[in-house]
C-alpha positions as a printed NumPy array, in Angstrom:
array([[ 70.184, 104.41 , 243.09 ],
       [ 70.121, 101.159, 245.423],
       [ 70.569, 101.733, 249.382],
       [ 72.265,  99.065, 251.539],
       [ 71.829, 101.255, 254.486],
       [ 72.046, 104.   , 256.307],
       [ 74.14 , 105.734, 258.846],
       [ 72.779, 107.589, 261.663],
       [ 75.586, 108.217, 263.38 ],
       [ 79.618, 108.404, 263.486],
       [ 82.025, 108.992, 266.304],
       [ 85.884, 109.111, 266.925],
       [ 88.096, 109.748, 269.395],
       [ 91.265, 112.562, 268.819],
       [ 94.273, 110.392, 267.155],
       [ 97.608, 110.12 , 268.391],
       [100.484, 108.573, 270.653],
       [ 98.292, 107.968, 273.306],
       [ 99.799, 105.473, 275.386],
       [ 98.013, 106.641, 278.518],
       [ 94.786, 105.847, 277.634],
       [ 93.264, 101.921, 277.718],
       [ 91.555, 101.054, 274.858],
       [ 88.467, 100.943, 276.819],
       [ 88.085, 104.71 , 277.449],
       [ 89.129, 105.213, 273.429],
       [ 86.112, 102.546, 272.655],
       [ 83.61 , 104.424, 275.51 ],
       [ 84.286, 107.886, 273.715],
       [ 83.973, 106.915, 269.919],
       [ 80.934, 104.469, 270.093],
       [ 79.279, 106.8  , 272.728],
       [ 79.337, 109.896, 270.531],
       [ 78.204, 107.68 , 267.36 ],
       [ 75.151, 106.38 , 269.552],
       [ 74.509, 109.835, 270.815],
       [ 74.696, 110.833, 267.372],
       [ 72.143, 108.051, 266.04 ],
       [ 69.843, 109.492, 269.39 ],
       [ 69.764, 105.467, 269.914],
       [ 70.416, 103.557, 273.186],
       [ 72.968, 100.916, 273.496],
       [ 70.1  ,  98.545, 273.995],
       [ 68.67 ,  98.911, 270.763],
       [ 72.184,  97.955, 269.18 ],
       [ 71.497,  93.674, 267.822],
       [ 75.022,  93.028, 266.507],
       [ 78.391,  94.224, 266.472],
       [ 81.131,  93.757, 263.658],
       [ 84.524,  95.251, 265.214],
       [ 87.784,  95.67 , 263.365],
       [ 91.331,  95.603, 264.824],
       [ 94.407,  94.064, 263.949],
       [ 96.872,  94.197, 267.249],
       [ 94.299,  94.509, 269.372],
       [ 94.125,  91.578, 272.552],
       [ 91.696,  88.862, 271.955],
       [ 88.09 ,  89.83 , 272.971],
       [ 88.692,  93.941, 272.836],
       [ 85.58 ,  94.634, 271.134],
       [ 83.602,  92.527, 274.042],
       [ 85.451,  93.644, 276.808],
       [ 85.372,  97.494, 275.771],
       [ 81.538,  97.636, 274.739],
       [ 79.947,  95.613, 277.741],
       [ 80.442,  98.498, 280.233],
       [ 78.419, 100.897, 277.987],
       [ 75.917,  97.9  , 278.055],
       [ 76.4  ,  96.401, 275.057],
       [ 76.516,  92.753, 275.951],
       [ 74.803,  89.397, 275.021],
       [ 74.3  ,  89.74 , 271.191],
       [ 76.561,  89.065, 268.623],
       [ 80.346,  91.102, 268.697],
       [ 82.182,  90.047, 265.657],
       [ 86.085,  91.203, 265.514],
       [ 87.113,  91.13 , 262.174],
       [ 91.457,  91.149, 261.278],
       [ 91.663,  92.62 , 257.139],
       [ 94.916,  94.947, 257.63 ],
       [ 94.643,  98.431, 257.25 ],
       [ 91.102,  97.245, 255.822],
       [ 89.782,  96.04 , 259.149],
       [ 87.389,  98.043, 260.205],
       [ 85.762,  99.113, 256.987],
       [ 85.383,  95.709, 256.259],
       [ 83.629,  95.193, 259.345],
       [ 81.171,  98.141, 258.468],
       [ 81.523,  96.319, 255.088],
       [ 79.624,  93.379, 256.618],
       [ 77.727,  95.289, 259.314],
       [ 76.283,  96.846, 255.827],
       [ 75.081,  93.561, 254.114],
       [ 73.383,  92.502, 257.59 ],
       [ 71.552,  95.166, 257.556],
       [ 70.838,  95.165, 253.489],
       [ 69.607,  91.498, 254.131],
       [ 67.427,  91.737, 257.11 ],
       [ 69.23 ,  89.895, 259.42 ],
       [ 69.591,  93.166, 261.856],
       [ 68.009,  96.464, 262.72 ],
       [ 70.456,  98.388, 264.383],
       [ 74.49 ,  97.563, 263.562],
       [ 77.396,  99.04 , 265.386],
       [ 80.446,  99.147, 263.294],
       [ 83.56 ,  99.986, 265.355],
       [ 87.373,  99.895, 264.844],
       [ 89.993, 100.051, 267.138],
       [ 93.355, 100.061, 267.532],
       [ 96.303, 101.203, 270.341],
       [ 99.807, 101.083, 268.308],
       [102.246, 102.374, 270.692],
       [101.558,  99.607, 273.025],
       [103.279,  97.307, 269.999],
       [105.221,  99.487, 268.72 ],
       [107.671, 102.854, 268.268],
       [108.232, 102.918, 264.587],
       [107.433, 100.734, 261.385],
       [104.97 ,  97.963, 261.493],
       [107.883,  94.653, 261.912],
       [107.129,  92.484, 258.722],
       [106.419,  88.939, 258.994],
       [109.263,  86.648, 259.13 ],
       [107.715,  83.561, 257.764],
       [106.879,  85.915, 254.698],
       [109.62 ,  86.439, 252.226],
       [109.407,  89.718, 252.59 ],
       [109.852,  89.2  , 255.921],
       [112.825,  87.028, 255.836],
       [114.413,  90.408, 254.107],
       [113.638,  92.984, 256.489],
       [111.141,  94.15 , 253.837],
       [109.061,  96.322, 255.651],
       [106.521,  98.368, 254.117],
       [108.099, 101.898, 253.583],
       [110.531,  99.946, 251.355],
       [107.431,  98.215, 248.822],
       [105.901, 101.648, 248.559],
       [109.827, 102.979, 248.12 ],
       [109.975, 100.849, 245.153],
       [106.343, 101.879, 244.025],
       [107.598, 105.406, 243.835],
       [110.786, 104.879, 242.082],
       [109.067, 102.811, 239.453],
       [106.576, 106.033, 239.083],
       [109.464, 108.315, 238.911],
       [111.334, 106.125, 236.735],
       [108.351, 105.342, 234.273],
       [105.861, 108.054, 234.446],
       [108.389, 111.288, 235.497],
       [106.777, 111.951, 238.989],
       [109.198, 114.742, 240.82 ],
       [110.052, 114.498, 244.161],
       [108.034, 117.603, 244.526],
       [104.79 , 116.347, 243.535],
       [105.29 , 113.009, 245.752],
       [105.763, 115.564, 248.687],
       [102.859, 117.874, 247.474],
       [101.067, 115.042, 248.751],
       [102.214, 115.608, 252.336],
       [101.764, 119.354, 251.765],
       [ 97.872, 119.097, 250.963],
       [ 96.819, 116.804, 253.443],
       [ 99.06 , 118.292, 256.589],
       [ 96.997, 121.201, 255.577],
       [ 93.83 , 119.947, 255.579],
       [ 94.343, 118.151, 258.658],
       [ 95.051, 121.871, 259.989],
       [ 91.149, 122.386, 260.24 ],
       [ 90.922, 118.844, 261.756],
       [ 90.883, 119.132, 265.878],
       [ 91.248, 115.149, 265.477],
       [ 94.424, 114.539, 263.918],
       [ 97.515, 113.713, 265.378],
       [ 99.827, 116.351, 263.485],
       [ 98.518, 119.919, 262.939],
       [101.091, 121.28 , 261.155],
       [101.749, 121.809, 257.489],
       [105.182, 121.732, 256.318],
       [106.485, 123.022, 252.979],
       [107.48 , 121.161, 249.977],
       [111.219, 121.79 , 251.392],
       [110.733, 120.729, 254.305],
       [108.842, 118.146, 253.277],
       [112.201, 116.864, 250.981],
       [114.579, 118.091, 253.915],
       [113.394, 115.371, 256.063],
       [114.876, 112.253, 256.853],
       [115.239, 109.624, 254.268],
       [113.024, 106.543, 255.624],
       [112.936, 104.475, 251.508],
       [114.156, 106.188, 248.869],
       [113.184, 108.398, 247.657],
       [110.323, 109.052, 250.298],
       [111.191, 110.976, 253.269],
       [109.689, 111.164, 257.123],
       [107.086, 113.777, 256.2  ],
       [105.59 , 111.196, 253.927],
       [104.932, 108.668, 255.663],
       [101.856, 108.336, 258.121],
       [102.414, 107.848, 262.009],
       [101.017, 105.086, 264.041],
       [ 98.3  , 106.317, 266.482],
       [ 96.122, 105.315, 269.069],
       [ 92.266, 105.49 , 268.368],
       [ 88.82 , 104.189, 267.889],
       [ 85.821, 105.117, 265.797],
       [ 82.249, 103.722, 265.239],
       [ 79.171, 103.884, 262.955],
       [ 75.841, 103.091, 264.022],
       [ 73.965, 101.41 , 260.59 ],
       [ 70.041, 101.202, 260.115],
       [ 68.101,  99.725, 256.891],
       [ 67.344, 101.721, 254.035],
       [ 65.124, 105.369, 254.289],
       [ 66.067, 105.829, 257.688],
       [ 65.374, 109.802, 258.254],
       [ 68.014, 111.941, 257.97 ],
       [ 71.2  , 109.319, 257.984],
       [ 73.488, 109.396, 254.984],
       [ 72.639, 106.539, 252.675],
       [ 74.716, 103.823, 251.47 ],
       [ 74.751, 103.463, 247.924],
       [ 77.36 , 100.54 , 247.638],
       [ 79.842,  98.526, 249.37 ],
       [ 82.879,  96.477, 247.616],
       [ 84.953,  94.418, 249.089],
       [ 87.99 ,  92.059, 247.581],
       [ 91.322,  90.704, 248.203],
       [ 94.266,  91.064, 245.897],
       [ 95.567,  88.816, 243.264],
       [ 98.695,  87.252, 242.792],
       [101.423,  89.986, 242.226],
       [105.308,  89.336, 241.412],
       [107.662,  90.468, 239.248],
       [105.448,  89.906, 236.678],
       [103.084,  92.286, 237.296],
       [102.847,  94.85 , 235.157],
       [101.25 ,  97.581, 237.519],
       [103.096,  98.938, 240.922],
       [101.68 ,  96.58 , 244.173],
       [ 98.096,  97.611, 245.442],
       [ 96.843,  99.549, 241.915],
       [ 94.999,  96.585, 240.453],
       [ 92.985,  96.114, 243.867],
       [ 92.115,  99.464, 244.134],
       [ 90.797,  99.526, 240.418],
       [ 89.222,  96.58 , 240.796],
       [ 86.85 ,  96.987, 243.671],
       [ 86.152, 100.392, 243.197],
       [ 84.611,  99.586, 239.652],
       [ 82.476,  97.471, 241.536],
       [ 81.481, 100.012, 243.682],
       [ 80.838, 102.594, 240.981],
       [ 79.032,  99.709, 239.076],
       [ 76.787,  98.638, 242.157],
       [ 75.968, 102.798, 243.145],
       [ 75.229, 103.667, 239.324],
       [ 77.716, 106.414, 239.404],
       [ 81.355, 107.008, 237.637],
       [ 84.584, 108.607, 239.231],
       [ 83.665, 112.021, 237.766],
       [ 80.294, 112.052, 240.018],
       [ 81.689, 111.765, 243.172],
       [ 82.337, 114.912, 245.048],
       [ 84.892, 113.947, 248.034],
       [ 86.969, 111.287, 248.757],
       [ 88.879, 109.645, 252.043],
       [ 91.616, 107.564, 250.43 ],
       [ 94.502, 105.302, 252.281],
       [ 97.345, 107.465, 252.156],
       [ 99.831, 105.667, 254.285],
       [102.594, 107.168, 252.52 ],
       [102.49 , 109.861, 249.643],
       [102.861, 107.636, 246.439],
       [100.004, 105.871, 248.122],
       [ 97.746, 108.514, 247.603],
       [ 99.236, 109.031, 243.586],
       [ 98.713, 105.395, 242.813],
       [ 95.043, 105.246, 244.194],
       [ 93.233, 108.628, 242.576],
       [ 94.555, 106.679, 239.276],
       [ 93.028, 103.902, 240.674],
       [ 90.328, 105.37 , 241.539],
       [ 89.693, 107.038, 238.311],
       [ 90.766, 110.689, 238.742],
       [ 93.509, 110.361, 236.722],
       [ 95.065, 108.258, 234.161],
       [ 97.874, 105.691, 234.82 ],
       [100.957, 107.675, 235.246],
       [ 99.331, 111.064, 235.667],
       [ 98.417, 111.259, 239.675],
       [101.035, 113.384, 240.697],
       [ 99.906, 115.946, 238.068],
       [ 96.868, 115.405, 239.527],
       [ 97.717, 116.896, 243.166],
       [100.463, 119.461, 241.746],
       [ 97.081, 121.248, 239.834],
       [ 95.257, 121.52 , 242.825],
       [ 92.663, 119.277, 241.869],
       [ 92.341, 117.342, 245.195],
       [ 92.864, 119.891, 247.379],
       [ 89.826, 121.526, 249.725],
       [ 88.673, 124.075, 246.993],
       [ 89.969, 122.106, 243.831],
       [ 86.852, 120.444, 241.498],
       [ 87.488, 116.882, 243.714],
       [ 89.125, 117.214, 247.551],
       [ 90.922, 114.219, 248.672],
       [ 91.123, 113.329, 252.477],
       [ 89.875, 116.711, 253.852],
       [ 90.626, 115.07 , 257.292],
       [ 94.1  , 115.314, 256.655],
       [ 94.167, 111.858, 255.819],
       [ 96.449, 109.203, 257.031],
       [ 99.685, 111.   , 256.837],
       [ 97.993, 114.12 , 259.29 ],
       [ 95.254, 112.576, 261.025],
       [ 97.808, 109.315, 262.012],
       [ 97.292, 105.526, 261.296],
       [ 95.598, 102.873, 264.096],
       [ 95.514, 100.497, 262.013],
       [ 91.703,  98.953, 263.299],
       [ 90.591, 102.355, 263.255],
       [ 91.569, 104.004, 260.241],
       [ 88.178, 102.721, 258.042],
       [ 85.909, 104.053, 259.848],
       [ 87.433, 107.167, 260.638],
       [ 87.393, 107.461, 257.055],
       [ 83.79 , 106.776, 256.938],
       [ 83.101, 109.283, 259.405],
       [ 84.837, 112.114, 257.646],
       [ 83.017, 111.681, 254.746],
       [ 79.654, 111.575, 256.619],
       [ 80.202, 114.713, 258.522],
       [ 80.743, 116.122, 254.978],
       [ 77.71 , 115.012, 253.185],
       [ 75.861, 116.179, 256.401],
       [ 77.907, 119.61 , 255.485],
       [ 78.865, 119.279, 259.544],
       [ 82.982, 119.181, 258.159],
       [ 83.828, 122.743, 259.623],
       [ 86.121, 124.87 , 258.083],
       [ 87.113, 121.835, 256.181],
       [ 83.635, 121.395, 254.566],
       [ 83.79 , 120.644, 250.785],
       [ 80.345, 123.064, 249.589],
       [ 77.537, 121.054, 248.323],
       [ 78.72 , 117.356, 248.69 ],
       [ 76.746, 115.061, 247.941],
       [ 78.666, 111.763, 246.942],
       [ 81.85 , 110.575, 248.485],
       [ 84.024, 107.852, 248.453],
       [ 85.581, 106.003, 250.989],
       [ 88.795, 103.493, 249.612],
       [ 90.771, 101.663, 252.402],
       [ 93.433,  99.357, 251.24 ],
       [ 95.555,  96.527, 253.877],
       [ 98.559,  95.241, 252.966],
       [100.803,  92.975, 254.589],
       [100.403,  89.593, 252.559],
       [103.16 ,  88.101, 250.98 ],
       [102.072,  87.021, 247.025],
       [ 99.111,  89.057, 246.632],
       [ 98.256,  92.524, 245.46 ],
       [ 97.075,  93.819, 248.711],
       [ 95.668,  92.049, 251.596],
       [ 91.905,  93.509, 251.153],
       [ 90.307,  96.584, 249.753],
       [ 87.28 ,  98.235, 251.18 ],
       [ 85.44 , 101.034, 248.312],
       [ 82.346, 102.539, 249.511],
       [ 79.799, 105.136, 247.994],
       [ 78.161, 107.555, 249.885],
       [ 75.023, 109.759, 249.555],
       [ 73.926, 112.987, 251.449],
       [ 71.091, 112.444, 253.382],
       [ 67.869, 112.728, 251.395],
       [ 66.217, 115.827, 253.539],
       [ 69.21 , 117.675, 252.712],
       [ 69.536, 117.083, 248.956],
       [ 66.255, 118.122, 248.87 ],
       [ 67.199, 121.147, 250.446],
       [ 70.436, 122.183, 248.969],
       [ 70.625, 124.513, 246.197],
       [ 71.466, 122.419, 242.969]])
């Protein structure tokens, strides 16, 4: 298998409502513990590629210089929910091509300074000019699934039930409780026929990766990297918005790492809201077109099913900062190929996906798409019983 390069070391801050807090101190605590983590100085870092989407112009600059990173290059990167993994995205072909020896990826992101509910669309956008906010697209998404395919309301909120429970063992995410499929459907009504219980909360956060070339000792390698943006999608499209993006790039990741769907052993996936997460495992290749809410009612994708999805708790129990979200993603799956994942650990991993998908763009199947393949570090595949 190829390497584009390796991570040494992964931080984040707790999520949450955490309007308190400056972005600054959220930065300080997520890229310290990931440089602490890579046992590298700040000094040693040559570039920075930074993701966030409401953040003020220049947060990435002004955040890092008092840990003393200053005077190389800080690039901020805007891709949606996509931002900061397409930031490590890029941080990950600097290193693959030489240009750098020691990236800092880093995402960040404080939403309740913006905002107390759903993300406002854009008025210029059609969309917009309707009030068509994004609970109501993936609303219509799950509809169509229970329309065409038969998905119950109970597996769309089995969803919410598996990943409120795995974020249970996470002391990181926002919510910590896991509700049952009734209460789950009991909740309010945000777009019919999803409720409040799935749909992910904003969130204040930050989270980094520090990314070395190839063989580095002991960091978890990375086998591939795909990013694209999404085609043109109207009424004629004949798959719900954001499945042909997913599809798309992460073939190109499985094609780039030399591995199928069926190889990989964990996945972090964007589950903003709970048809989200049924629409991408088909995407992904777990399941066939029509069949992911089967998928999560067997157990399949839940911590101590054949393939866990979003042990973290995912978007919908760790929360959603927008900037941040990528790379906490990222992180998750590193602790877990490192087997440091807690009582959340999936036994053995050794591959794992990471799939971040931003919407937001009028026209287009999905603003960008970020799939990345992960291996275990190579001392402890070695070391691991087969």
């Amino acid at each position: 298998m190829s390497e584009l390069a390796t991570i040494c070391g992964v931080g984040t801050t707790k999520f949450g409502k955490q309007p308190e807090t400056p972005a600054r101190e959220l930065a300080w605590e997520a890229v310290s513990e990931a440089i602490l983590d890579a046992a590298i100085t700040p000094g040693q870092i040559d570039a920075v590629f930074a993701g966030t989407v409401f953040g003020d112009p220049g947060v990435a600059t002004r955040s890092l210089q008092q840990l003393g990173i200053s005077g190389v290059p800080i690039i901020t990167i805007e891709n949606a929910c996509a931002s900061s993994t397409s930031a490590f995205h890029e941080g990950c072909a600097s290193i693959s091509s030489g240009r750098y020896e020691t990236v800092l990826a880093f995402g960040i992101e404080t939403m309740t300074a913006s905002f107390s509910g759903a993300i406002s669309p854009i008025p210029s956008d059609p969309e917009g000019a309707q009030g068509f906010a994004m609970p109501a697209l993936y609303g219509m998404s799950a509809a169509r699934y229970q329309h065409e395919f038969g998905v119950t309301d109970e597996q769309l909120a089995a969803v919410s039930v598996k990943n409120h429970g795995h974020g249970r063992h996470n002391a990181r995410a926002q919510h910590q409780k896991a509700p049952t499929i009734d209460e789950v459907l009991e909740s309010p009504v945000i777009s019919s026929p999803l409720t409040l219980l799935q749909c992910c909360s904003i969130a204040d956060a930050a989270a980094a990766a520090v990314l070395r070339p190839p063989g580095t000792p002991g960091g978890v390698r990375v086998l591939s990297s795909s990013l694209k943006s999404g085609g043109l999608w109207d009424q004629r499209s004949e798959l719900v918005w954001g499945w042909q993006i997913v599809a798309d790039t992460a073939r190109a990741a499985y094609e780039e790492a030399g591995v199928s769907a069926l190889d990989i052993d964990v996945f972090e996936v964007h589950d903003a809201f709970t048809i989200g997460e049924i629409v991408t495992t088909e995407a992904l290749g777990l399941a066939e077109l029509g069949a992911g809410g089967r998928l999560v009612e067997s157990g399949h994708t839940t911590l101590g099913g054949n393939q866990p999805v979003n042990p973290s708790g995912g978007l919908l129990s760790r929360g959603h900062p927008l900037g941040a979200t990528g790379l906490a993603q990222i992180a998750e799956i590193v602790w877990q190929l490192r087997g440091d994942a807690g009582p959340r650990q999936v036994p053995d991993a050794r591959l794992g996906v990471v799939e971040t998908m931003g919407g937001g763009t009028a026209g287009v199947d999905g603003n960008a798409c970020v799939v990345t393949v992960l291996e275990t570090p190579a001392s402890r595949n070695a070391i691991s019983p087969a």
